[in-house]
Backbone as a printed PyTorch tensor [residue, N CA C, xyz], in Angstrom:
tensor([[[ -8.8710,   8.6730, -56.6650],
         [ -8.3710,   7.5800, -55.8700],
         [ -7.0780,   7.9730, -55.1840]],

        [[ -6.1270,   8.3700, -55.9340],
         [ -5.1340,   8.9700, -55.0480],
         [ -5.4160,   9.9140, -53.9520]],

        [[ -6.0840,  10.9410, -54.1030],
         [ -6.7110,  11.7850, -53.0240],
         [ -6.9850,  11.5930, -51.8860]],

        [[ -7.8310,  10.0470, -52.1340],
         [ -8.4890,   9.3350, -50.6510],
         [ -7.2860,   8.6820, -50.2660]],

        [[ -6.2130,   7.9020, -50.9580],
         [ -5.1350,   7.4650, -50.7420],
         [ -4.5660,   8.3590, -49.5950]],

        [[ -4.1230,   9.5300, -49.9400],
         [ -3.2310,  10.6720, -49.4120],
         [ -3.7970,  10.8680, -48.4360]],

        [[ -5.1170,  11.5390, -48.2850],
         [ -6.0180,  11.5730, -47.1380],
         [ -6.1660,  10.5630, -46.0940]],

        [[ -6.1970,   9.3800, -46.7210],
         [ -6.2760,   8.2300, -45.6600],
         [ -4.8160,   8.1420, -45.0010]],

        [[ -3.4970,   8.4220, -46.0070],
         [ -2.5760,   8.0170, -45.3410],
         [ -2.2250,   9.5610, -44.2060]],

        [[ -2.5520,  10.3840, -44.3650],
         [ -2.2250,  11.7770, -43.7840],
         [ -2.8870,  11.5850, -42.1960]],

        [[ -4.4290,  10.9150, -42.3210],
         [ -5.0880,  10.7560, -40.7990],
         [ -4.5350,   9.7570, -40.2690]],

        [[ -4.4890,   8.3550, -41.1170],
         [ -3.5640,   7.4080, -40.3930],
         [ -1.8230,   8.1780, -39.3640]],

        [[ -1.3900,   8.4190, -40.2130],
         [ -0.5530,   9.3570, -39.6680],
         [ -0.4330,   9.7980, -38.8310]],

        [[ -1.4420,  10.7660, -38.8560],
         [ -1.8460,  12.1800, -37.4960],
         [ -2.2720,  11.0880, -36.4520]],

        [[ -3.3220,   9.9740, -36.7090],
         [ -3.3330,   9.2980, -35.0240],
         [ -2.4270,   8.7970, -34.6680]],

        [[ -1.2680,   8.0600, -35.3320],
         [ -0.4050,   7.8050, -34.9980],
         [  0.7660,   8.4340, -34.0830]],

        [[  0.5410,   9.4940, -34.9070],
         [  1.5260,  10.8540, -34.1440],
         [  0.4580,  11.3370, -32.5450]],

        [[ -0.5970,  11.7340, -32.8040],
         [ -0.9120,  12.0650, -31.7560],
         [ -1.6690,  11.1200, -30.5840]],

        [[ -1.7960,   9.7300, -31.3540],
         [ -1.9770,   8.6620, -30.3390],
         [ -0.8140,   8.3760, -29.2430]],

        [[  0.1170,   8.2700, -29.7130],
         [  1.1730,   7.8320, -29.6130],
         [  1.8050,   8.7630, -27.9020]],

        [[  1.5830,  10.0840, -28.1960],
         [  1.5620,  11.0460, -26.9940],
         [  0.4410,  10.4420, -25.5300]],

        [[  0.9440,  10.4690, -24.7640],
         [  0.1000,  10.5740, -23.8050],
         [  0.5240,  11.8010, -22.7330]],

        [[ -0.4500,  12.1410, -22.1690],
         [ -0.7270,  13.2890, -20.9780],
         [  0.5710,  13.0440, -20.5000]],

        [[  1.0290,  14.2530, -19.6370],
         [  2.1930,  14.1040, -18.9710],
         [  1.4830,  13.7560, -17.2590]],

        [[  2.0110,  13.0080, -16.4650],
         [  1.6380,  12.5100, -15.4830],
         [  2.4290,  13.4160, -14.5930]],

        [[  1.7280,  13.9610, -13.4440],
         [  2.2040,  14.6990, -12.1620],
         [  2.2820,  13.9470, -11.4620]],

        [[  3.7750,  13.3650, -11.0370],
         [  4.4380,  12.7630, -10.3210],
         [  3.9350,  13.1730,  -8.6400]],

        [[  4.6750,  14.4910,  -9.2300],
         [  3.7780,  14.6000,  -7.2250],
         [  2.6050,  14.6270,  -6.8820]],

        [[  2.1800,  15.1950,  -7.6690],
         [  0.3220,  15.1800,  -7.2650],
         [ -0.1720,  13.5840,  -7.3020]],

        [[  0.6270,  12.7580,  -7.8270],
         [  0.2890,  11.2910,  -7.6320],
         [  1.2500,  10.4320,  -5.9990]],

        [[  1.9990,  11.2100,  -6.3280],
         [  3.0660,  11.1060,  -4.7270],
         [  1.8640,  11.7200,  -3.6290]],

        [[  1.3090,  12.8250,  -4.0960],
         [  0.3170,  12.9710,  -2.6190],
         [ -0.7040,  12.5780,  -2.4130]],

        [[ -1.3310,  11.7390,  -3.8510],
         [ -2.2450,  10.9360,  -3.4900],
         [ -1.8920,  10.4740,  -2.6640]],

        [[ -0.8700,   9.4230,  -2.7250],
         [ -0.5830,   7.9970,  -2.6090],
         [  0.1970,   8.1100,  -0.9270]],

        [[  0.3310,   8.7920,  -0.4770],
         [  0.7840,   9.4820,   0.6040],
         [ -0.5020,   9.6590,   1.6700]],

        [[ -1.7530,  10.4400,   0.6760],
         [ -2.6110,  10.3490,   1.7080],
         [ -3.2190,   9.2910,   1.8370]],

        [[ -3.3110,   8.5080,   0.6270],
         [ -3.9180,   6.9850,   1.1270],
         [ -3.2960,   6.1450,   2.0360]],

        [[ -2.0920,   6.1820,   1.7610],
         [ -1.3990,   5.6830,   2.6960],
         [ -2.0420,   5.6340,   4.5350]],

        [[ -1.7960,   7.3470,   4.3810],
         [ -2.0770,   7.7290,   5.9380],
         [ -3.6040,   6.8080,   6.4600]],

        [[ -4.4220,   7.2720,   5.0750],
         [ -5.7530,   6.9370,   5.7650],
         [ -6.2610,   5.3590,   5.9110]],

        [[ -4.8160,   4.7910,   5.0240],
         [ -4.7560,   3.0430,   5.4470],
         [ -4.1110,   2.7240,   7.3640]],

        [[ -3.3630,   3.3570,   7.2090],
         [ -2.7060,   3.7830,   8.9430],
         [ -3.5220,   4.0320,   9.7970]],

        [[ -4.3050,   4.7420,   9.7090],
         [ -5.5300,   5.8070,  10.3390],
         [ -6.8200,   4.1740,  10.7380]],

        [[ -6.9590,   3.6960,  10.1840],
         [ -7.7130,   2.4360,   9.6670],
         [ -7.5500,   1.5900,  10.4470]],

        [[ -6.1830,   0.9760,  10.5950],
         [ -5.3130,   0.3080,  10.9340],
         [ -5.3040,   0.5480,  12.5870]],

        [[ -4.6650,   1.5150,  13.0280],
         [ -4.9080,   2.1740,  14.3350],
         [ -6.2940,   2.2870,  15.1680]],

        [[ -7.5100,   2.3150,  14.4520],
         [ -8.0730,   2.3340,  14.8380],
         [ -8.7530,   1.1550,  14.8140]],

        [[ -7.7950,  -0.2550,  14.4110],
         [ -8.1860,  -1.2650,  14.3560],
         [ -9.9810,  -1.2110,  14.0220]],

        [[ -9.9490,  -0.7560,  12.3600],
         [-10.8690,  -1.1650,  11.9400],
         [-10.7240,  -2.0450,  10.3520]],

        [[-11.3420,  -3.1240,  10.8180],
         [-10.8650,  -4.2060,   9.7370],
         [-11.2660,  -3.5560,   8.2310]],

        [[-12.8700,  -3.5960,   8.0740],
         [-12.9500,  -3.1090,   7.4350],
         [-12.8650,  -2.3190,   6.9000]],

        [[-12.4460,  -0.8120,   7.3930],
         [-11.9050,  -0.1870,   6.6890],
         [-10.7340,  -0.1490,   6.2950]],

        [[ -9.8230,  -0.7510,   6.6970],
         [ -8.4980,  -1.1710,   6.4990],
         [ -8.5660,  -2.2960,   5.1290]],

        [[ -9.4290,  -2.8850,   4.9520],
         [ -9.2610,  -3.8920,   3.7170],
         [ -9.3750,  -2.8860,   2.3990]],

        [[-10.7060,  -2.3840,   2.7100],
         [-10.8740,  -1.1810,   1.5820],
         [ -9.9580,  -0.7320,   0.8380]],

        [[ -8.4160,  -0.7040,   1.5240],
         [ -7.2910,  -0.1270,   0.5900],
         [ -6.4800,  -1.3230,   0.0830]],

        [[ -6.8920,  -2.4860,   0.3930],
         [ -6.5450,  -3.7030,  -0.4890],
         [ -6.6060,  -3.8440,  -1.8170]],

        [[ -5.7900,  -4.3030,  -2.5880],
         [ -6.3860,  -4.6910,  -3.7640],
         [ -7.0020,  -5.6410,  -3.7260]],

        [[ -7.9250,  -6.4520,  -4.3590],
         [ -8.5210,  -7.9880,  -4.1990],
         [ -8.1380,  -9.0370,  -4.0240]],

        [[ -6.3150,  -9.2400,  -5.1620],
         [ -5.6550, -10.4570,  -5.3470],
         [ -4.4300,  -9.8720,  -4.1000]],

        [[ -4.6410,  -8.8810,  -3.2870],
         [ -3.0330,  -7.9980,  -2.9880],
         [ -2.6370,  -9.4930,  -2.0660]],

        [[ -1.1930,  -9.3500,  -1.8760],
         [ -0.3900, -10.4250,  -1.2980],
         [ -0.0130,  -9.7900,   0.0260]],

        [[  0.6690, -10.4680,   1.2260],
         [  0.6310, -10.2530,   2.3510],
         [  1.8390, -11.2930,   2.3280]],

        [[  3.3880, -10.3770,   3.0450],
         [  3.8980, -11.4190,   3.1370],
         [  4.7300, -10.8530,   4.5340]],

        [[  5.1380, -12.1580,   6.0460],
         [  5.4320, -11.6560,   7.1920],
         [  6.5900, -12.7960,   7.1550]],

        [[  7.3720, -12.1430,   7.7820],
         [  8.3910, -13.5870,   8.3850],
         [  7.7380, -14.4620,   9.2910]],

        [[  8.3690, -15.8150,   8.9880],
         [  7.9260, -16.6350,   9.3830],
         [  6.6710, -17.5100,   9.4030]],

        [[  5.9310, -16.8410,   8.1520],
         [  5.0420, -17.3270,   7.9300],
         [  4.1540, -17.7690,   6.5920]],

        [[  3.4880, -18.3180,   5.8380],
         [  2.6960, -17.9760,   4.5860],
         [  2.7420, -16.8230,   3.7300]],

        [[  2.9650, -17.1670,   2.9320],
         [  2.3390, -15.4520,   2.1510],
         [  0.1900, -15.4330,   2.0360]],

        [[ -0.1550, -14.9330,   2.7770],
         [ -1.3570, -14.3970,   2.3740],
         [ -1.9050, -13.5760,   1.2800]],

        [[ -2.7790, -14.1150,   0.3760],
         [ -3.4270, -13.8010,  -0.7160],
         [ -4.5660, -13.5880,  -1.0240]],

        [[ -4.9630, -12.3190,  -1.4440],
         [ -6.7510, -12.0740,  -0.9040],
         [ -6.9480, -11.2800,   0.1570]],

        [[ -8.4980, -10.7440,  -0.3250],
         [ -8.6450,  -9.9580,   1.1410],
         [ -9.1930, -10.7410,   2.0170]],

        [[ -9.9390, -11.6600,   1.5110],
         [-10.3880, -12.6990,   2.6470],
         [ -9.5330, -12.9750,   3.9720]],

        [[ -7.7960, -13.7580,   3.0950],
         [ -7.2120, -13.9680,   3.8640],
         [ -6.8890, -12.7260,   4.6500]],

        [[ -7.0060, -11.4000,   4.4310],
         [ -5.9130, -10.2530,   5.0160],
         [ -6.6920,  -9.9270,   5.8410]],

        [[ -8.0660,  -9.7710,   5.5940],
         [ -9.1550, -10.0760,   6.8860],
         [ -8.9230, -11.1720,   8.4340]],

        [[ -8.4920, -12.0880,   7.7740],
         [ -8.1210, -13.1900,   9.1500],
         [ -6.8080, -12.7440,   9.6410]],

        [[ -6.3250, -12.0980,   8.4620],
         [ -4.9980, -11.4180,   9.4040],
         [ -4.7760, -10.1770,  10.4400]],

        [[ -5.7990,  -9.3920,   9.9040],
         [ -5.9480,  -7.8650,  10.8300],
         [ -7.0060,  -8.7860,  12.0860]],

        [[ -7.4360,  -9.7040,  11.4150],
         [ -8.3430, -10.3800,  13.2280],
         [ -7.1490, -10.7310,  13.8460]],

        [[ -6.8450, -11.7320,  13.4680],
         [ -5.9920, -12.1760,  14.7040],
         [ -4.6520, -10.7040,  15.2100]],

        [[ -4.6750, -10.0230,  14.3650],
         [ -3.4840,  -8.9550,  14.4530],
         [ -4.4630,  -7.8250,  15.3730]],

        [[ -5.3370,  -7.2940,  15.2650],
         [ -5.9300,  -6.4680,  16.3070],
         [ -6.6350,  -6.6170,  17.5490]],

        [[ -6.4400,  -8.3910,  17.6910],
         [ -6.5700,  -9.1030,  18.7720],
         [ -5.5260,  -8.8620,  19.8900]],

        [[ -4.1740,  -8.8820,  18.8720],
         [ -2.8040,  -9.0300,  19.8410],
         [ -2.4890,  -7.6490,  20.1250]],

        [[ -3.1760,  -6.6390,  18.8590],
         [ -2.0470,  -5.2490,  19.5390],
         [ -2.7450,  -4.1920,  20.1890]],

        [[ -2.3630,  -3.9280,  21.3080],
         [ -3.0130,  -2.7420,  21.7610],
         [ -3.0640,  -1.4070,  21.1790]],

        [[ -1.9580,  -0.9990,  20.4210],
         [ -1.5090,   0.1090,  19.7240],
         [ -0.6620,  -0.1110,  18.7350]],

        [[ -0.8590,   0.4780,  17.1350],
         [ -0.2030,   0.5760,  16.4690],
         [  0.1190,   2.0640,  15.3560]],

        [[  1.3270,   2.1770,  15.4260],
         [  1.0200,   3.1670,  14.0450],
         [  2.5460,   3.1670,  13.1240]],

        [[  2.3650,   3.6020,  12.1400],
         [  3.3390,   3.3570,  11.0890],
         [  3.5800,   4.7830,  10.3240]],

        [[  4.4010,   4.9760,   9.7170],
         [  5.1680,   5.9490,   9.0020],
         [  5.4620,   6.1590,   7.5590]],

        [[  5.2660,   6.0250,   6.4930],
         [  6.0980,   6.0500,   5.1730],
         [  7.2300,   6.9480,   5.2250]],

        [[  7.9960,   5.9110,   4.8940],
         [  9.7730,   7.3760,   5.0580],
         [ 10.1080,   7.6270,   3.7720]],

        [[  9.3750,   7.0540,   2.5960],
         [  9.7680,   7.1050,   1.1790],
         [  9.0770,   6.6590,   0.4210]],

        [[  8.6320,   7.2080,  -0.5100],
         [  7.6300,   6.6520,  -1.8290],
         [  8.7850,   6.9830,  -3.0940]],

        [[  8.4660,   5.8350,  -4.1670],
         [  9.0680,   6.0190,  -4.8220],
         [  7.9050,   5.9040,  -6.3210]],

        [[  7.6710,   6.5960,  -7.2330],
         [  6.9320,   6.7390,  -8.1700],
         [  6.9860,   6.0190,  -9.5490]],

        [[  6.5360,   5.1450, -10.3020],
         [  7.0010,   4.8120, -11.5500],
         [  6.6570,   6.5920, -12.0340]],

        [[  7.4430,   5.8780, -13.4460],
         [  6.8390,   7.3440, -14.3830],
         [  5.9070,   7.0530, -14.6370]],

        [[  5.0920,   5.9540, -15.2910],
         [  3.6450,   5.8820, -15.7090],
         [  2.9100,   6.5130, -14.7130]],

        [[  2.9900,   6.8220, -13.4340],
         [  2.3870,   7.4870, -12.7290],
         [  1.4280,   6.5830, -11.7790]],

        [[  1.1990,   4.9510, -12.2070],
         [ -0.1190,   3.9490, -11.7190],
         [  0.9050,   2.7930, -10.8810]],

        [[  2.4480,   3.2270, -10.5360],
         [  2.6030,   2.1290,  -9.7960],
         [  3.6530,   2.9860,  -8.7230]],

        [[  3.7260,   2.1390,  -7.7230],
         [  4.5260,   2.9600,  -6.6660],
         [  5.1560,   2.0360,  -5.6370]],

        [[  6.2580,   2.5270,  -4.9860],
         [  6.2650,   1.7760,  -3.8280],
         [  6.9190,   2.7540,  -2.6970]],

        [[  6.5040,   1.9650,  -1.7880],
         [  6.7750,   2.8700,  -0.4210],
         [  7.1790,   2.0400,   0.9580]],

        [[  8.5150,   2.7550,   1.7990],
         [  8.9690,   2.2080,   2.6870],
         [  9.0360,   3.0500,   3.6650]],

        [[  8.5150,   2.0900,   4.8280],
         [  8.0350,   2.9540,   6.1100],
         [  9.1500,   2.0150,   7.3040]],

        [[  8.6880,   2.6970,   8.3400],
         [  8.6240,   2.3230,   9.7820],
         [  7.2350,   2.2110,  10.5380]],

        [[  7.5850,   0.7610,  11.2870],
         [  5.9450,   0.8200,  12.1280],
         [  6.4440,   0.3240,  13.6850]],

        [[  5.3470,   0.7080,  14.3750],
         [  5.7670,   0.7000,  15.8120],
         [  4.0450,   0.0230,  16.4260]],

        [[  4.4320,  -1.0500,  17.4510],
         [  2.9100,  -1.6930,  17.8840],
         [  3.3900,  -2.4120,  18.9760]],

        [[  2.2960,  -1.8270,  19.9590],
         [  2.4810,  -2.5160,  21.3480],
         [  1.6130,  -3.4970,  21.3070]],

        [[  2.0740,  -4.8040,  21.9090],
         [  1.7550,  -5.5700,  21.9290],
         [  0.9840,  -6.8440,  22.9340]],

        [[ -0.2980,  -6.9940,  23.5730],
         [ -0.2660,  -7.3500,  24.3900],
         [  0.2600,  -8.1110,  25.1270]],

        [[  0.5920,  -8.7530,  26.4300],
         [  1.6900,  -9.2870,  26.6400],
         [  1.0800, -10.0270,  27.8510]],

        [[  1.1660, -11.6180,  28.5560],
         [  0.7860, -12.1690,  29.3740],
         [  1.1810, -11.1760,  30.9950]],

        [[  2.7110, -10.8930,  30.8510],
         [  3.0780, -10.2570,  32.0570],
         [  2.6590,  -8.9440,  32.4420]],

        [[  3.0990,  -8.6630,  30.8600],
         [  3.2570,  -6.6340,  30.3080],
         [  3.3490,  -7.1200,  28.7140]],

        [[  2.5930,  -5.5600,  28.6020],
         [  3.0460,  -5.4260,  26.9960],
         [  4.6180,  -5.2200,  26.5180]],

        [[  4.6410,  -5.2910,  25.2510],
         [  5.3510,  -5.4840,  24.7690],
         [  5.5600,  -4.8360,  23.3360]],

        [[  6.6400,  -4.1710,  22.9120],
         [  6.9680,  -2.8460,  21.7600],
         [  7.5660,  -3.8810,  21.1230]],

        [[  7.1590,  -3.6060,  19.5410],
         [  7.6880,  -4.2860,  18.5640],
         [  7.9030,  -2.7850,  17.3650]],

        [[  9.2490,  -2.9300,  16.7020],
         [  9.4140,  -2.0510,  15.9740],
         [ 10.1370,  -2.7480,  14.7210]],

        [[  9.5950,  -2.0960,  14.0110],
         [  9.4770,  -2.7950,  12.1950],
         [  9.9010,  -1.9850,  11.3210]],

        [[  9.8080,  -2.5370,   9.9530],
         [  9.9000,  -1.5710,   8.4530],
         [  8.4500,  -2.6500,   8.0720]],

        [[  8.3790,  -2.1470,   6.7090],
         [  7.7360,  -2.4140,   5.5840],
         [  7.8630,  -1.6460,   4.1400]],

        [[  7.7130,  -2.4140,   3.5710],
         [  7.7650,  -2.2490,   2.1790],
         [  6.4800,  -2.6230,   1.3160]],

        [[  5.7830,  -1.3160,   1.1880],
         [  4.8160,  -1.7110,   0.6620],
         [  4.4840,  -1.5650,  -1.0520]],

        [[  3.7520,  -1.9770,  -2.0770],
         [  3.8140,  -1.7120,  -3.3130],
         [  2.4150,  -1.3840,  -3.6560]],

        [[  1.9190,  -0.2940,  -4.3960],
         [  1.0880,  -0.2060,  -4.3350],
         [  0.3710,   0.5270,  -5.7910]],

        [[ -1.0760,   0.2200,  -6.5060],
         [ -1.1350,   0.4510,  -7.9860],
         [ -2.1930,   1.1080,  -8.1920]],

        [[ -2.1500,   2.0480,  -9.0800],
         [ -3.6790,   3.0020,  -9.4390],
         [ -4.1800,   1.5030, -10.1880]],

        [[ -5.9340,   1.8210,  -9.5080],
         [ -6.4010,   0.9070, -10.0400],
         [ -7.9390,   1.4290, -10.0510]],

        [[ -8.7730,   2.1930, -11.1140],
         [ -9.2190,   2.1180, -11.3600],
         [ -9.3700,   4.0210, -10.7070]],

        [[ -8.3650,   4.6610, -11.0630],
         [ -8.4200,   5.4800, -10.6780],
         [ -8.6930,   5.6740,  -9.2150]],

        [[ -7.9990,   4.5020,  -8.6140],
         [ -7.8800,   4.4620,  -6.9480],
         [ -6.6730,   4.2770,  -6.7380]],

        [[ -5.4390,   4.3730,  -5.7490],
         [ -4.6070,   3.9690,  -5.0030],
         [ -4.7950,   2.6140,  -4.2330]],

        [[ -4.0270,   1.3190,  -4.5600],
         [ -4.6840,  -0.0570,  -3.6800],
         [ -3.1610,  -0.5740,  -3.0240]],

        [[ -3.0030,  -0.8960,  -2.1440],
         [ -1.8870,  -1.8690,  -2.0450],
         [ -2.1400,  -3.2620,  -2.5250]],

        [[ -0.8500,  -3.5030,  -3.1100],
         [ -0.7780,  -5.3270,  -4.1100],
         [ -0.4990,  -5.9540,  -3.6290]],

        [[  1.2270,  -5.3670,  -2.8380],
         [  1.8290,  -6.5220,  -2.1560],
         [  2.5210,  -5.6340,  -1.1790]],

        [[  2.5890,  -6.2650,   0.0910],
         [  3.5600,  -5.8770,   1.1180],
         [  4.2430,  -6.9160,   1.6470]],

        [[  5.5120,  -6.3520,   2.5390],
         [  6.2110,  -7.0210,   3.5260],
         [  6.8820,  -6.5280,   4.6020]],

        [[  6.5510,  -7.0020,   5.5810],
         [  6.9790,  -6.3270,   6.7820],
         [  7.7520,  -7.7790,   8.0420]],

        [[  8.4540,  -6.5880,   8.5290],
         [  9.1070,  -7.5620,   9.2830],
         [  9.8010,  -6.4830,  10.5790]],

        [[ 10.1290,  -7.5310,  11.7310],
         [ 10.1230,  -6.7560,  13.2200],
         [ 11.7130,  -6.4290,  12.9270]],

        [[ 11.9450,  -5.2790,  13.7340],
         [ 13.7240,  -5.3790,  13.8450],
         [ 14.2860,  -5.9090,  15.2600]],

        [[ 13.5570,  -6.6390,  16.1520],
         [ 13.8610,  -7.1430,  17.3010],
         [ 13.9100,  -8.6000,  17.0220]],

        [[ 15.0640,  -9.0340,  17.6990],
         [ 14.8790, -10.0540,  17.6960],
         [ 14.4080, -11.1480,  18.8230]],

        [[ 13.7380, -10.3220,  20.1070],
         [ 12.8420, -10.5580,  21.4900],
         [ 12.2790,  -9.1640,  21.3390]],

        [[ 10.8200,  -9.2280,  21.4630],
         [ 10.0260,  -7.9740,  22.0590],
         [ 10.4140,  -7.6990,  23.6190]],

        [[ 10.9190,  -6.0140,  23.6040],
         [ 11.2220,  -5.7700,  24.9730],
         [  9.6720,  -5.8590,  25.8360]],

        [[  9.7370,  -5.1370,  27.0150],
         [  8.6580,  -4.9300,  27.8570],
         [  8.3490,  -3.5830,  27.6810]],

        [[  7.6540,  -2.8410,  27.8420],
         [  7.0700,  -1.1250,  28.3240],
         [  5.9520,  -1.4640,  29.0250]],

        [[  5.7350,  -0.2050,  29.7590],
         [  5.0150,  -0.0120,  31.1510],
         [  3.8510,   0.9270,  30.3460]],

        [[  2.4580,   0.5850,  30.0040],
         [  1.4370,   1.2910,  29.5590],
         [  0.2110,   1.0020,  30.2760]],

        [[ -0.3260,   1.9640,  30.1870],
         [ -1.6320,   2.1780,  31.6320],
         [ -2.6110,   1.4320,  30.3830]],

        [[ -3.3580,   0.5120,  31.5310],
         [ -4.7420,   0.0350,  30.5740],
         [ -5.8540,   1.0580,  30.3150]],

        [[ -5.9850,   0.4030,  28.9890],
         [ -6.8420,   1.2150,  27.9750],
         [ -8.2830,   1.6360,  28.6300]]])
């Protein structure tokens, strides 16, 4: 009886000890995931395609713009890239910084974005940040929550040849 005692307490032990360890997480190799998803959410985006642009949604992800609602869902983020690739003729965006948890499954990242905008007279350049947050989820890269906002406070004019 002692034997199994000792034995039982020795494996209890050992999982403990070696449960307890987890893998060491490659920060960057999760930085370049999350970098290229990024791009290929941009890429998406630009090419004003909805659906593929939701794809890097999370399901519940949040959507939040000045001046307006926070949007929740892809449903809603769907009615948002409609009415949003309605208005812009051109867009594209930048990440200037990712920042990594250590767990390696959460991240966030802050860009610059730039989108011309159609315009009754002339188009019109709007230039932004965002802050986006974004979570391994299921051994995918998703965005949860973003926020973005213009740094103008009137969209100028630019002179661009129709598409």
């Amino acid at each position: 009886m002692l034997n199994t005692s000792r034995i039982l307490a020795a494996l209890v032990s050992f999982a403990l000890l070696t449960g307890c360890k987890t893998a060491a997480v490659d920060i960057a190799a999760e930085t370049a995931a999350l970098e290229a998803r990024s791009a290929a959410l941009v890429a998406a985006e630009s090419a004003k395609d909805r659906d593929a642009a939701l794809a890097f949604w999370a399901e519940d992800a949040v959507m939040h713009f000045a001046g307006g609602p926070a949007m929740v869902g892809r449903d809603a983020l769907g009615g948002v890239y409609d009415q949003f690739f309605a208005q812009v003729r051109q867009f594209s965006a930048e990440g200037t910084r990712v920042v990594m948890a250590a767990s390696g499954d959460l991240a966030y990242e802050i860009g610059i974005n730039r989108a011309i905008v159609i315009g009754q007279q002339s188009d019109l350049v709007d230039v932004g940040k965002y802050l986006s947050v974004w979570q391994k989820i299921d051994g995918e890269w998703y965005v949860v929550a973003v926020s973005a906002t213009s740094d103008a406070a009137f969209l100028e004019a630019v002179e661009t040849s129709p598409p």
